[in-house]
C-alpha positions in Angstrom: -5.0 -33.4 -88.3 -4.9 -30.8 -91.6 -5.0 -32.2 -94.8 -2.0 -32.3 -97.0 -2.9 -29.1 -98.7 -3.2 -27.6 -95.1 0.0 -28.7 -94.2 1.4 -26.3 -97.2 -0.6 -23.4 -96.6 0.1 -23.6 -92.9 4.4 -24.1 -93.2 3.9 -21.7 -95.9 2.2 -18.9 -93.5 4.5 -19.9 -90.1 2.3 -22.8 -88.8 4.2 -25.8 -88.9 3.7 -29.8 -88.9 2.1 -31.8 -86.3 0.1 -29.5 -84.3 3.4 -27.3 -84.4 2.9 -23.7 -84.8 5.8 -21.3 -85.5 4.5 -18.1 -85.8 7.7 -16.0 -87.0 7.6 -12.1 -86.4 8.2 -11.4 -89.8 5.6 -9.0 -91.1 4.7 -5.5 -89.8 3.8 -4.2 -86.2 0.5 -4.6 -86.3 0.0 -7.6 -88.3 2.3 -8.7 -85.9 0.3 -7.4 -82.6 -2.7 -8.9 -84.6 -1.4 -12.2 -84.8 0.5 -12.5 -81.2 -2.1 -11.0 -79.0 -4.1 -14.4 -78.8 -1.3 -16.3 -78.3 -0.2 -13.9 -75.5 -3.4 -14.3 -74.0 -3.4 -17.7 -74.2 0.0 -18.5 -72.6 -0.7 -16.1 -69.9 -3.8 -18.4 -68.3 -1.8 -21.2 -69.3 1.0 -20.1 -66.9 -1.4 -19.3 -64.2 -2.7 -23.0 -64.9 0.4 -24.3 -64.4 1.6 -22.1 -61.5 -1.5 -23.1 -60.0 -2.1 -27.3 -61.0 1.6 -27.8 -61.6 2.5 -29.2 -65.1 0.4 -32.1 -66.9 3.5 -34.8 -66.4 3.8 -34.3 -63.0 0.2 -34.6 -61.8 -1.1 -37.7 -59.5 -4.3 -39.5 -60.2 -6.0 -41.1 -57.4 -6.9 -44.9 -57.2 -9.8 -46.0 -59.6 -12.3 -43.8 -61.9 -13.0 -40.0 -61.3 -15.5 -39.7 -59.0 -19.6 -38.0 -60.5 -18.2 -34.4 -59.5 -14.6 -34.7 -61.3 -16.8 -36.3 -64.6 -19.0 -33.2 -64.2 -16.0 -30.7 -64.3 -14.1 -32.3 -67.1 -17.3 -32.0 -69.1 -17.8 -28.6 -67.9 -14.4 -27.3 -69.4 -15.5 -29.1 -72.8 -18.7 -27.3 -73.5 -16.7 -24.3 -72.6 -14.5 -25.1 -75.5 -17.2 -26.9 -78.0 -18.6 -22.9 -79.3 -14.8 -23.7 -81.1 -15.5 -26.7 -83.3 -17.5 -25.1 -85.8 -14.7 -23.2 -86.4 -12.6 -25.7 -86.9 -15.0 -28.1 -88.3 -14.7 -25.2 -91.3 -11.0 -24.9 -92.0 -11.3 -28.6 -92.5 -13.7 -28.5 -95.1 -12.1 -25.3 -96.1 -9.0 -27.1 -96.5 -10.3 -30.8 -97.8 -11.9 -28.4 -101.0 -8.5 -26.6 -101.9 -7.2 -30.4 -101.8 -10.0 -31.9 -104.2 -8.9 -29.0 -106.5 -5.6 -29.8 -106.1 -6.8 -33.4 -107.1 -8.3 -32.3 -110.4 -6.9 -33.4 -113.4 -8.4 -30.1 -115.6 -6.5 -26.8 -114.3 -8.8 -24.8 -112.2 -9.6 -21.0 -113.9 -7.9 -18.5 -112.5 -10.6 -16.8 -111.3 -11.6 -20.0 -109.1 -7.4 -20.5 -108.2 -7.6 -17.2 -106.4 -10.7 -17.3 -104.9 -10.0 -20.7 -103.6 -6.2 -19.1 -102.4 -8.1 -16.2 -101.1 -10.1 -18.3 -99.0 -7.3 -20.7 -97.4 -5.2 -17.9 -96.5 -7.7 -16.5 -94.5 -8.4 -19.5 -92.9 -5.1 -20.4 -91.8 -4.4 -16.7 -90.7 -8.0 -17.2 -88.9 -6.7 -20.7 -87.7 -4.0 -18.7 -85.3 -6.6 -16.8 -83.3 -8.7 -19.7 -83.0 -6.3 -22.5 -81.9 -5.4 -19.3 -79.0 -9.0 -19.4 -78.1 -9.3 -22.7 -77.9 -6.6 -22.7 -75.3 -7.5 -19.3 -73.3 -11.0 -21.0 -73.4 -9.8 -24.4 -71.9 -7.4 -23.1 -69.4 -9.8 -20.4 -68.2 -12.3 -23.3 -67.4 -9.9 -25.5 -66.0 -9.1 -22.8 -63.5 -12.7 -22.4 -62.7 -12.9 -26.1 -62.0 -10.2 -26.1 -60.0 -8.7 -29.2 -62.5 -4.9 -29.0 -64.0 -3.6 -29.7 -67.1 -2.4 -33.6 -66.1 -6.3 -34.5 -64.7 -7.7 -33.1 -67.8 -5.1 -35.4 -69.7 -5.5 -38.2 -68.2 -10.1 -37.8 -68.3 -9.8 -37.2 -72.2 -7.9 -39.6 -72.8 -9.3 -42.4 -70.8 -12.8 -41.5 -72.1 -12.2 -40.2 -75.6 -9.7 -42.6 -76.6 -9.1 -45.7 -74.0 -12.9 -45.7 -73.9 -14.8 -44.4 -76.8 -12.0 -45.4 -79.3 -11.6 -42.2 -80.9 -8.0 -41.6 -82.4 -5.1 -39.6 -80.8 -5.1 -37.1 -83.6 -7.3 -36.7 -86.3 -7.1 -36.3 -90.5 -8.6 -35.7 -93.1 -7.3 -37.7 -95.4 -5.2 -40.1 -93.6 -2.3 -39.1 -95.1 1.2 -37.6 -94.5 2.2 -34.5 -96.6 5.6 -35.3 -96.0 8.2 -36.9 -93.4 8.1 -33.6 -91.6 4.5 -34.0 -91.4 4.9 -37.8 -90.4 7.5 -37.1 -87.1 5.8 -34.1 -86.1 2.4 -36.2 -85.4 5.1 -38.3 -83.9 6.1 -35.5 -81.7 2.4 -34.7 -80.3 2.1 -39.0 -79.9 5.5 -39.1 -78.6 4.4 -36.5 -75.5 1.1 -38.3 -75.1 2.8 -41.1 -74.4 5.5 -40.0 -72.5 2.7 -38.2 -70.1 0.4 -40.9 -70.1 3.0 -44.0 -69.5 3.9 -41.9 -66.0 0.6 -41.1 -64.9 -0.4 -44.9 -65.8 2.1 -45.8 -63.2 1.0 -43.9 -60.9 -2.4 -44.9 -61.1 -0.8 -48.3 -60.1 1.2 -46.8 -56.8 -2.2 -45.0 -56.3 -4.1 -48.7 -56.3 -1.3 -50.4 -54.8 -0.9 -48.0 -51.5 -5.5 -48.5 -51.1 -4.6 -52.1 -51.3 -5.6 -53.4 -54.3 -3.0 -55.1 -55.6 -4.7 -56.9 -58.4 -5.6 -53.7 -59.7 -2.6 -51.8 -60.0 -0.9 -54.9 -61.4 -3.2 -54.4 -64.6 -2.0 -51.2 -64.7 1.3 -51.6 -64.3 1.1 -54.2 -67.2 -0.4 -51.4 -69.7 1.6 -49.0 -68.6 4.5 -51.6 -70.0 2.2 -52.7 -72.7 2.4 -48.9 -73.6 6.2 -48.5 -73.3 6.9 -51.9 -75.8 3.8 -51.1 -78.7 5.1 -46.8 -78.7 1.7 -46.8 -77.7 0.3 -43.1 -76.4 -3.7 -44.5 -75.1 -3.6 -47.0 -72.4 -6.1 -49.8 -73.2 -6.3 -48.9 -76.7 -6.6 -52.8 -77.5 -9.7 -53.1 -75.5 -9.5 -54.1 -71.6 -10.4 -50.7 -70.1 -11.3 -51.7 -66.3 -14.5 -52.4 -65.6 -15.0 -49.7 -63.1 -13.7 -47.0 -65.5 -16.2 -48.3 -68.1 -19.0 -48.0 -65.8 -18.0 -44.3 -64.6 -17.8 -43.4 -68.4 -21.0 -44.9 -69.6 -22.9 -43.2 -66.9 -22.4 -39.8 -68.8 -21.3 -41.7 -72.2 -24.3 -39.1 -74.1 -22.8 -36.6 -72.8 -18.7 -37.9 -73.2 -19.7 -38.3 -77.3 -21.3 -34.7 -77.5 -18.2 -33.1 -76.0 -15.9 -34.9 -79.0 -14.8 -32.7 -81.9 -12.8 -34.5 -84.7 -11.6 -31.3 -86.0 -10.3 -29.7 -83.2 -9.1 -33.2 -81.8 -5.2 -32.3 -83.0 -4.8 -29.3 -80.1 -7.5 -30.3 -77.3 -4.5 -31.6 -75.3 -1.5 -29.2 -76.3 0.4 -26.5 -74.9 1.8 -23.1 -75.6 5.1 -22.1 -75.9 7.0 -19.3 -76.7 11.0 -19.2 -78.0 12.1 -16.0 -78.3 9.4 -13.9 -81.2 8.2 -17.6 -82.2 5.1 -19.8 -80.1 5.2 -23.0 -80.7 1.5 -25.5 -79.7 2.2 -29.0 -79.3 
């Protein structure tokens, strides 16, 4: 997640809190076209995704770990998408040096001030198109793997999270800009866990219809574990089943290569579009 400083310069230029982005038609035509054209893009293989996986919420695991050739796919749609984390690996630090001016106690010269403001308005306008790629790129993989948006869900966050212990949403700071900040990474944690709590139950029904009882009932506990702690990572305590630990560490080299921090914040959201606004969470 952005830095407090990012969160200014993004709800100042129409991207909002919480991996929310409003981008307002407010500007000229073409800076318009310009800004909308990714985001087009973007929500057009996202629709075909849908169409053709149905939507992330609704999708069914299968009883136990993915098997070697679902691993291999998921990994295959992230090095489609890792060319992305320098990119956003930049804003960051983009972003983390307007805050340390910000920090300062001496005023900044003016000739730094606007070089510095220079520099993060570009980034955030750049932010737009890249947050778009990242999703064309992703969904345009996924098709090509034949793997939907709930499958891809429920992989990266068994392995990245459950597994490897990496957080839900990333910072650089650690800090909250502001309450709006605060309830929009509540929003993003809040449809994490919404989606994951269902598709944790069905992993049980899944293990409970191959006969393994014992199983699914260690699922079924998580999945309530989940629903008391407002938690959105099953087995983020620890516990991860054995078998899931074991698929996982087979490819774990590879599982840690395809992590960006950076980009961590919109690796599992979605496009949409209200009117002239699209919103990504």
């Amino acid at each position: 997640m952005a830095s407090s400083t990012t969160r200014k310069w993004l709800v100042g230029c129409g991207v909002g809190c919480g991996g929310l982005i409003v981008l307002a038609i407010a500007g000229p035509l073409l800076f318009g076209m310009v800004l909308t054209r990714p985001m087009d893009r973007a929500l057009e293989v996202q629709k075909e995704l849908v169409k053709k996986h149905g939507e992330a919420a609704a999708w069914a695991p299968p009883a136990g770990p993915p098997s070697p050739e679902r691993l291999e796919a998921f990994l295959a749609v992230r090095r489609a998408v890792m060319p992305q984390c320098p990119k956003f690996t930049q804003s960051a630090e983009d972003f983390a040096r307007m805050d340390e001016m910000g920090r300062q106690s001496d005023k900044p010269a003016k000739g730094e001030l606007l070089r510095a403001v220079a520099k993060v308005s570009g980034t955030v306008f750049g932010m737009i198109g890249d947050i778009a790629e990242l999703h064309r790129l992703r969904d345009e993989a996924l098709l090509a793997q034949g793997m939907g948006l709930g499958e891809y869900d429920w992989i990266y966050t068994l392995a990245f999270q459950s597994w490897l212990g990496n957080p839900v949403t990333d910072s650089i700071d650690g800090k909250h800009a502001s309450r709006a900040e605060a309830e929009g990474e509540d929003r993003a944690k809040l449809r994490q866990r919404e989606t994951m709590m269902g598709l944790v139950r069905r992993e049980a029904d899944a293990l409970d219809k191959a006969g393994l009882a014992a199983e699914a009932a260690v699922w079924r506990s998580e999945a309530d574990r989940m629903e008391r702690a407002e938690d959105p990572v099953p087995f983020s305590a620890g516990g991860l089943p054995e078998a899931w630990a074991a698929t996982f560490n087979v490819r774990g080299d590879d599982l840690r290569a395809a992590w960006c921090a950076p980009m961590a914040e919109h690796d599992l959201s979605e496009v949409k579009k209200s009117g002239m606004s699209y919103h990504v969470n």
